[in-house]
C-alpha positions as a printed Julia matrix, in Angstrom:
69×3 Matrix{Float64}:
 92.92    5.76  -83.03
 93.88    3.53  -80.12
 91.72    1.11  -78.23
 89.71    2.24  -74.98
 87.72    0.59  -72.89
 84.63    1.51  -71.64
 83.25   -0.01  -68.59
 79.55   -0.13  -67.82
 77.58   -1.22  -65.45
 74.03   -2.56  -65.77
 71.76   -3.67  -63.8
 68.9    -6.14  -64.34
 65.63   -4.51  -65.04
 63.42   -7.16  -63.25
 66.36   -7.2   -60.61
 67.77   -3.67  -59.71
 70.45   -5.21  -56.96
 71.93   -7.87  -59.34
 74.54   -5.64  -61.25
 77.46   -6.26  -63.66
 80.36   -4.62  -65.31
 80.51   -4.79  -69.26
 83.71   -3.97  -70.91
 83.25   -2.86  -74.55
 86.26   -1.96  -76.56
 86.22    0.11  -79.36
 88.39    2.2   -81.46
 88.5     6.3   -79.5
 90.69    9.24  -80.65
 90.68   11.06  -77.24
 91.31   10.98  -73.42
 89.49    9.1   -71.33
 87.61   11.67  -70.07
 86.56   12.91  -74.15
 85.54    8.77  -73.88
 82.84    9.11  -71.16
 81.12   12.1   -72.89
 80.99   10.28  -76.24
 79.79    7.21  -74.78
 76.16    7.14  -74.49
 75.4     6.03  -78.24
 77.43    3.19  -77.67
 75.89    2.63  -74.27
 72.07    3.4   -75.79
 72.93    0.64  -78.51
 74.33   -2.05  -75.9
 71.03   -1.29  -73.9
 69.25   -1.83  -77.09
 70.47   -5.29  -77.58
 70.59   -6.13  -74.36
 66.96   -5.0   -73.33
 66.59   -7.38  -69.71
 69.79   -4.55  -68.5
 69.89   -1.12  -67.76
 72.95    1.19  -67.76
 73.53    3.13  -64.34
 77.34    3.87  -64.49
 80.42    4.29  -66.99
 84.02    5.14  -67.16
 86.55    5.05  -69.64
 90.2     3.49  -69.23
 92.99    2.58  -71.09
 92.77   -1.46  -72.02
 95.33   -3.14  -68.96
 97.78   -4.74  -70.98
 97.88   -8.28  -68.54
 94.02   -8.41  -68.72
 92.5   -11.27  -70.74
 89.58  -10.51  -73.48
């Protein structure tokens, strides 16, 4: 399994024009494009503990090896 990142953004429930990008990393045995259709769990659990943000995009992309965590 190699790391992926998926990107979402969310938006603030009380404030739909203030938006963000998340980048959660996890552990994926498939293409990026396997990534985005397996994500919503993940994405449904973030939400979860994050319940002032809403999810309105994703995508899935390879970490970028000069990017800092």
């Amino acid at each position: 399994m190699n790391p992926i990142d998926l990107v979402v953004t969310v938006c603030a429930v009380l404030s739909p024009a203030t938006c963000e990008e998340q980048h959660l990393v996890f552990n994926f045995a498939g293409s990026p494009r396997q990534c985005v259709m397996a994500a919503p769990p993940y994405i449904a659990q973030w939400v979860g503990d994050h319940p002032k943000w809403q999810a309105v995009r994703w995508r899935c992309e390879y970490p970028h090896p000069n990017d800092k965590a």
